[in-house]
C-alpha positions as CSV (number, residue, x, y, z in Angstrom):
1,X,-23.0,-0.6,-47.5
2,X,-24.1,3.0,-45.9
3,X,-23.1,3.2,-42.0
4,X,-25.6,3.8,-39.4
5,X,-24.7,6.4,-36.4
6,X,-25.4,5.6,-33.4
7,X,-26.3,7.9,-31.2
8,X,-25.4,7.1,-27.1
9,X,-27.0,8.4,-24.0
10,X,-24.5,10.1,-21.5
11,X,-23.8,7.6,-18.9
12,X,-26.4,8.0,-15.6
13,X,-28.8,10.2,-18.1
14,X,-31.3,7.7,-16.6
15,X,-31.3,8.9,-13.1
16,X,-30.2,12.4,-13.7
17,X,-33.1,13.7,-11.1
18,X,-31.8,10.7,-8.7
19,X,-28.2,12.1,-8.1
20,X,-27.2,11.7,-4.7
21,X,-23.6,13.0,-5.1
22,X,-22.6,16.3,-4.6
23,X,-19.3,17.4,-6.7
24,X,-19.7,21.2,-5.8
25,X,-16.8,22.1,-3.8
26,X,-16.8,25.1,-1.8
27,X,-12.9,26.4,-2.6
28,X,-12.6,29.1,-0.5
29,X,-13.4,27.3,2.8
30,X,-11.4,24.3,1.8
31,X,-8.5,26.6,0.8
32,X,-8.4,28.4,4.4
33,X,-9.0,24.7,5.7
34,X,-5.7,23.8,3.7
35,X,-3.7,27.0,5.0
36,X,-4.2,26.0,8.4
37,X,-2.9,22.3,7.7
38,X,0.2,23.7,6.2
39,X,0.7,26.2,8.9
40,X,0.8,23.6,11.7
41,X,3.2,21.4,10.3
42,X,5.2,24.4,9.4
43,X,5.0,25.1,13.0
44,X,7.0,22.0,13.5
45,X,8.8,21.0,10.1
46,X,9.3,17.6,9.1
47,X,13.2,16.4,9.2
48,X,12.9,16.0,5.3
49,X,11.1,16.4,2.1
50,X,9.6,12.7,1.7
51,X,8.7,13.3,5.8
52,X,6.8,17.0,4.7
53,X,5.4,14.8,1.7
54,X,3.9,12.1,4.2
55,X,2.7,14.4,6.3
56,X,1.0,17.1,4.1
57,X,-0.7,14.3,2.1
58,X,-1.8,12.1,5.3
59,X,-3.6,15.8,6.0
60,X,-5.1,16.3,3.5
61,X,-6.1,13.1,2.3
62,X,-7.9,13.3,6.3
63,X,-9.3,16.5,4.9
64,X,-11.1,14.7,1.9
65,X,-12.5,12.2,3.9
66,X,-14.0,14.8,6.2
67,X,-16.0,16.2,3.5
68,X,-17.2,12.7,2.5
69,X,-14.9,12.7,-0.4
70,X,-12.7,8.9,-1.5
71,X,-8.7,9.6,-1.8
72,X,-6.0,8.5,-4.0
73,X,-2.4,9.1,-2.2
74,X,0.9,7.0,-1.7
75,X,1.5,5.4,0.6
76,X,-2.2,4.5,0.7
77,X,-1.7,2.4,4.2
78,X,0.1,4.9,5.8
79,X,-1.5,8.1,4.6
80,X,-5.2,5.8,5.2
81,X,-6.4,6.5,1.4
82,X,-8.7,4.6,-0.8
83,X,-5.9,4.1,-3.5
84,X,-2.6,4.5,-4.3
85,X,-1.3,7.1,-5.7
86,X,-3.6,8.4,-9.3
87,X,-2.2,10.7,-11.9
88,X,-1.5,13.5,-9.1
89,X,0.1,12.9,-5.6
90,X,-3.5,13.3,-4.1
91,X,-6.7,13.0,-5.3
92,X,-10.3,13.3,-4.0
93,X,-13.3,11.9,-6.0
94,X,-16.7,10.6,-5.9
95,X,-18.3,7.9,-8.4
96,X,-21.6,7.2,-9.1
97,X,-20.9,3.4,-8.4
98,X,-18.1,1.3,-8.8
99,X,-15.7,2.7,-11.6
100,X,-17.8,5.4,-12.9
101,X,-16.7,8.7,-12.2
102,X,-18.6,11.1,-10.4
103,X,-16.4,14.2,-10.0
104,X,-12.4,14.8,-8.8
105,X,-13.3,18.1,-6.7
106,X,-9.4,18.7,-5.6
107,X,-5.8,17.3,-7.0
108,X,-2.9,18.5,-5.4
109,X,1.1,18.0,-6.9
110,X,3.9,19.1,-4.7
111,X,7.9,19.7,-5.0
112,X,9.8,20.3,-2.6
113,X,13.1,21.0,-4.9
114,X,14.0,24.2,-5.3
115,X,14.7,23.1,-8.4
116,X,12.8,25.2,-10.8
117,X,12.7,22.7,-13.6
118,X,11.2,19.8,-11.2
119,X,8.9,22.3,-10.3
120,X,7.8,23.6,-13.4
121,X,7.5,20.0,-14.5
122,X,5.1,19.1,-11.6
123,X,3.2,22.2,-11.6
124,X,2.2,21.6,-15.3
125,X,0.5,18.1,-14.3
126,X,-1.9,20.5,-13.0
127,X,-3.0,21.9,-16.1
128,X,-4.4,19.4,-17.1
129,X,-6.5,18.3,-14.2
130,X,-10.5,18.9,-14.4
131,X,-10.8,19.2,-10.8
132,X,-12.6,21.3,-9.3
133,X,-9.8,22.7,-7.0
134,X,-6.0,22.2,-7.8
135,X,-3.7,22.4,-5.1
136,X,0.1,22.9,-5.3
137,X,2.7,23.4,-2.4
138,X,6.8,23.9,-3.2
139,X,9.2,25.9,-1.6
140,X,11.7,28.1,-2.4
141,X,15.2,29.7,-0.9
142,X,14.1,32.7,-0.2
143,X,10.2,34.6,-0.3
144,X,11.8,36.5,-3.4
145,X,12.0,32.9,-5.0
146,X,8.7,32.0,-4.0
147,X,7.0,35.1,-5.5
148,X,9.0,34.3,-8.6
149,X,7.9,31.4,-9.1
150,X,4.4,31.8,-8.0
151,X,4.9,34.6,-10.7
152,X,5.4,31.8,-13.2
153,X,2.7,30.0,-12.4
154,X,0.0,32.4,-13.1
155,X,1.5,33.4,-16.2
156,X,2.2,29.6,-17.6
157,X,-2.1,29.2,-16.7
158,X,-2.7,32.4,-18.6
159,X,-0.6,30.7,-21.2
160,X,-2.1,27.4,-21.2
161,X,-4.8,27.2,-24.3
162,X,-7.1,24.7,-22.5
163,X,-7.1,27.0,-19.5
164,X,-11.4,27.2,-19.4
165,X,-12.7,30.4,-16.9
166,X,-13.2,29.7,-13.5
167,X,-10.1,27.2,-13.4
168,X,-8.8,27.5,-9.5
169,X,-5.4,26.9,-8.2
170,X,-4.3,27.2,-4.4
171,X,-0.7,27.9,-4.8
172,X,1.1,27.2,-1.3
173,X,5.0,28.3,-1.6
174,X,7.1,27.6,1.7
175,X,10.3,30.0,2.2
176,X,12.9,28.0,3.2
177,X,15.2,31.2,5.2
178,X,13.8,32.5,8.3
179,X,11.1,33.5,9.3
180,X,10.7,30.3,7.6
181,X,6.9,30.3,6.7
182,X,4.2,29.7,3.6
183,X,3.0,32.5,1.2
184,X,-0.4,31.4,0.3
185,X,-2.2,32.9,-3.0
186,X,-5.3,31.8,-5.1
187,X,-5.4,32.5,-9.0
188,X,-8.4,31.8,-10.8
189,X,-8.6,31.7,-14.6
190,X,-10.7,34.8,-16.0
């Protein structure tokens, strides 16, 4: 018996000229948007990591909404997301309709270990994101351990075999000695 292909349509080729989403995401303005989030609640830290983790994702997830964008984040009552929390600790995305997929324009994973194995672990997750913009905050003991790490990061994308050009990451790396503050860098795949 000989087999038959069949050939599909991609999903919404129908209305192609009838899109009324947007999935472009202008990075550098949301990036200096971000900085300035991270900057005021630097300005007055959270008590602890899960409070830093409430309140960076409750800001950003605000963020999302802003630009007209649905969010993924736990806890989603609390932080007022869509949905719980979705493959990353925050996620923005538009669908075309119920359950089909538009676009994910940002993902963000944070650690706030200085542990550099929980934070190489959590960084990676990011790899393999097709988002637009991919966000990750951790902190370090000292700026010296930031810029390390940071360091690491760029080379582990450079590394990475699926990396695909244009690729942007928002790295956000908090020094934990004073002058307590963030080092902020963006690293773009060539």
């Amino acid at each position: 018996m000989a087999s038959t292909a069949r050939v599909r349509a991609p999903v919404g080729a129908r209305c192609c000229n009838q899109r009324t989403w947007s999935h472009t995401l202008n990075a550098p303005a949301i990036e200096s948007e971000i900085q300035s989030i991270l900057e005021k609640v630097a300005a007055n830290p959270p008590e602890n990591d899960s409070r830093w983790t409430l309140e960076i994702k409750t800001q950003l997830a605000a963020l999302g909404r802003r630009h007209h964008y649905k969010t993924c984040a736990s806890p989603p009552e609390k932080i007022n997301a869509e949905h719980g929390e979705w493959l990353f600790d925050l996620v923005w995305y538009q669908d075309k309709e119920p359950w089909i997929l538009a676009s994910i324009p940002l993902v963000m994973e944070s650690e706030w270990s200085p542990n550099s194995d929980n934070q190489k672990y959590d960084f990676q997750k990011l790899l393999l994101a097709r988002a637009t913009l991919r966000v990750w905050i951790y902190q370090g003991d000292s700026r010296a351990d930031v810029l390390k790490h940071r360091d690491w990061c760029e080379n582990q994308i450079l590394a990475f075999d699926m990396s695909v050009a244009g690729d942007s990451y928002f790295l956000a790396g908090y020094c934990n000695t004073p002058p307590k503050h963030f080092e902020f860098s963006t690293f773009v795949f060539p």
